[in-house]
N, C-alpha and C positions, 0 to 999 in steps of 0.2 A: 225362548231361551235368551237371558240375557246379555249380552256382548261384552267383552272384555276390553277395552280401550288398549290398544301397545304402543309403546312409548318407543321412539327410534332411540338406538344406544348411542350414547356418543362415545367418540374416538378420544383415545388420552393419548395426543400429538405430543411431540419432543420441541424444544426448540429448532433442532436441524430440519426433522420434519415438515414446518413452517416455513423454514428455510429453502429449502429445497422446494417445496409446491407454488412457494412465490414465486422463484426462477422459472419454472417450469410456466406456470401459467402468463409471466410478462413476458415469454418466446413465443408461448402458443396464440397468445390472442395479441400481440402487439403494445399493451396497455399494461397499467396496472390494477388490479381488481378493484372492482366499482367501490367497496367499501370493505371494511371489515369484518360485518356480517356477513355479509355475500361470502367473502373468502373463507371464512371461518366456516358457515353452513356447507359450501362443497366439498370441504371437507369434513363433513359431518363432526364436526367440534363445534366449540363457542367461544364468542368476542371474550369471556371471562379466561377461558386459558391463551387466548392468543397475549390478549394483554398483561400475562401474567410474565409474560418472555418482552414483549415491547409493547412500547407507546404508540406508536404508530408504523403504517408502511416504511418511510424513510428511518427510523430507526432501526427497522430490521433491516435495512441495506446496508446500513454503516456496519451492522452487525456482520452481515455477508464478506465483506472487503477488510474490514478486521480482523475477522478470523484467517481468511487468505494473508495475511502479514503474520500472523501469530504461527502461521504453519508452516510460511517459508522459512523464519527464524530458527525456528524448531529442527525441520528438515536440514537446514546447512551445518547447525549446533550439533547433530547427530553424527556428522563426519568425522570422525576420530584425525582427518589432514585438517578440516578449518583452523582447529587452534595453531596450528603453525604457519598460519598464510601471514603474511604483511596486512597491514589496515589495506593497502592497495589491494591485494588480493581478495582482500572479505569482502570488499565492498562489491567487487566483481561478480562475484560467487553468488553473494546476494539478489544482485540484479537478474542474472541467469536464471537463479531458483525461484524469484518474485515471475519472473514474464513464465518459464515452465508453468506455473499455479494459471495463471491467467490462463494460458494455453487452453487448458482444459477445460476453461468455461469463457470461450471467447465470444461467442455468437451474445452474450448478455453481455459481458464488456463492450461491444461493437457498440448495441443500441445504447447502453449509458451515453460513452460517449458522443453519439449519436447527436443525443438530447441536448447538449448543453455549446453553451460558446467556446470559441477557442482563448477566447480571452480570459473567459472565466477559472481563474488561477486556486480555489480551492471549493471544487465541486462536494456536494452536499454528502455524496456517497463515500469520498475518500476523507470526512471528518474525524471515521474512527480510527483511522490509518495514523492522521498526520501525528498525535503524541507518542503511539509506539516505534513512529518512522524515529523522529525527533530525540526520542532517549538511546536507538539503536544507533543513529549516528552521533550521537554524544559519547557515546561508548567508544566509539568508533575514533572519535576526535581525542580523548581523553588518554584512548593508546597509542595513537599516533605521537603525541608528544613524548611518551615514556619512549618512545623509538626513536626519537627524531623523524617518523614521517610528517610532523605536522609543525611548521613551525609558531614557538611564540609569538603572537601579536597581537597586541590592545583591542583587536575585533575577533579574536577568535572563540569568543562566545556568539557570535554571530551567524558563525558557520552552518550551522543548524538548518538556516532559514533559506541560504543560497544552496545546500544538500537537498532541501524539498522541493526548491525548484528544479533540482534536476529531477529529479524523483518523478515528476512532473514531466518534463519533459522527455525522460525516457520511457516513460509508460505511454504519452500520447504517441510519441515516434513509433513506439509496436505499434499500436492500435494502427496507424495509419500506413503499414509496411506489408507494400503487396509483392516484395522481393520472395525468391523461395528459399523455404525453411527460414525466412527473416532473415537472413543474411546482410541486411543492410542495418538490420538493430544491431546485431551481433558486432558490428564493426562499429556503428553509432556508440554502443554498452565501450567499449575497448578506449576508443578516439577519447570520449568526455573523460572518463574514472583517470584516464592517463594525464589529461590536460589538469582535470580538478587537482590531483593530488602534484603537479606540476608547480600548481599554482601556489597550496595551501603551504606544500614542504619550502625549506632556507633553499634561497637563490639569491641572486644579483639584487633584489628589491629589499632583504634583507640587509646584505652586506653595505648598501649605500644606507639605508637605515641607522646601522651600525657608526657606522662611518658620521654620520650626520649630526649623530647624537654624543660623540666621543669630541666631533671640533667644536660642537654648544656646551660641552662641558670643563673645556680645555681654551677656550678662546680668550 
């Protein structure tokens, strides 16, 4: 009798699918999967629909932490209270809503961070983050002036880039906060957002500004 040859079926994975068994598998084994094929085969798929979603490993993590920015946006944007918060307030809100996201898949935020230097100021993983970070604090900045939270000044298109460094700085501070329920981010989120916009709103650096530029024009 002659034998029928059967062909293993393959799975028609999602992108999140992908998503999700990558996680799963750089927790379970330490690492990240040997290759593409590898990965694709354990999950009884193939490198052709992996790649049809990404280029590579590292492109699917930006994808990963991207998505986590698009959802806390989203998430806060759903408040029917955010539209009346102050720029000071959203930004708060925001930080809150971003580190909750994290919360939930900490144990893979731990080893990212893990991997890389402290020095290393724009990690490979948070590259899909930094333009939507970047237009959301523009937006940010942009209403701030219509409020007066922000004052006019010849660098204030520059704000953008000292925002990602906190951005930065506030996500490694959780990462590294073995206070309970983070209690000590919590007060870190509060201390900075209140100094930044301290900083960015008219004060006394204005006023002598003012001032400076009325007796160069009057002298």
């Amino acid at each position: 009798m002659e034998k029928t040859a059967t062909k293993t079926r393959k799975k028609s994975l999602s992108q999140e699918d992908f998503k999700l068994a990558y996680m799963d598998h750089v927790l379970t084994h330490g690492s990240n999967p040997a290759s593409v094929f590898a990965f694709a085969k354990d999950l009884k798929s193939t490198e052709a629909q992996f790649y049809s979603y990404f280029n590579s490993f590292k492109a699917l993590e930006r994808t990963i932490w991207s998505d986590w920015f698009v959802q806390t946006i989203k998430t806060i944007e759903e408040d029917p209270a955010y539209a009346e918060y102050t720029v000071r307030e959203k930004l708060l809100g925001f930080y809150f809503t971003w580190l909750e996201m994290l919360k939930n898949n900490r144990s893979f935020v731990l080893k990212r961070f893990e991997e890389i230097s402290r020095k290393e100021l724009n990690p490979y993983f948070l590259e899909g983050v930094q333009p939507h970070f970047k237009s959301y604090v523009n937006d940010l900045v942009t209403e701030g002036k219509d409020t007066t939270e922000v004052a006019e000044r010849p660098f204030t298109n520059q704000y953008e880039k000292a925002f990602w460094l906190h951005f930065l700085f506030i996500t490694r501070f959780w990462v590294n906060d073995d206070s309970s329920d983070f209690e000590k981010t919590d007060a870190a989120i509060e201390k900075s957002v209140n100094l930044a916009f301290d900083l960015v709103g008219k004060g006394p650096l204005d006023s002598m500004l003012d001032f400076a530029k009325f007796l160069f024009q009057n002298k």
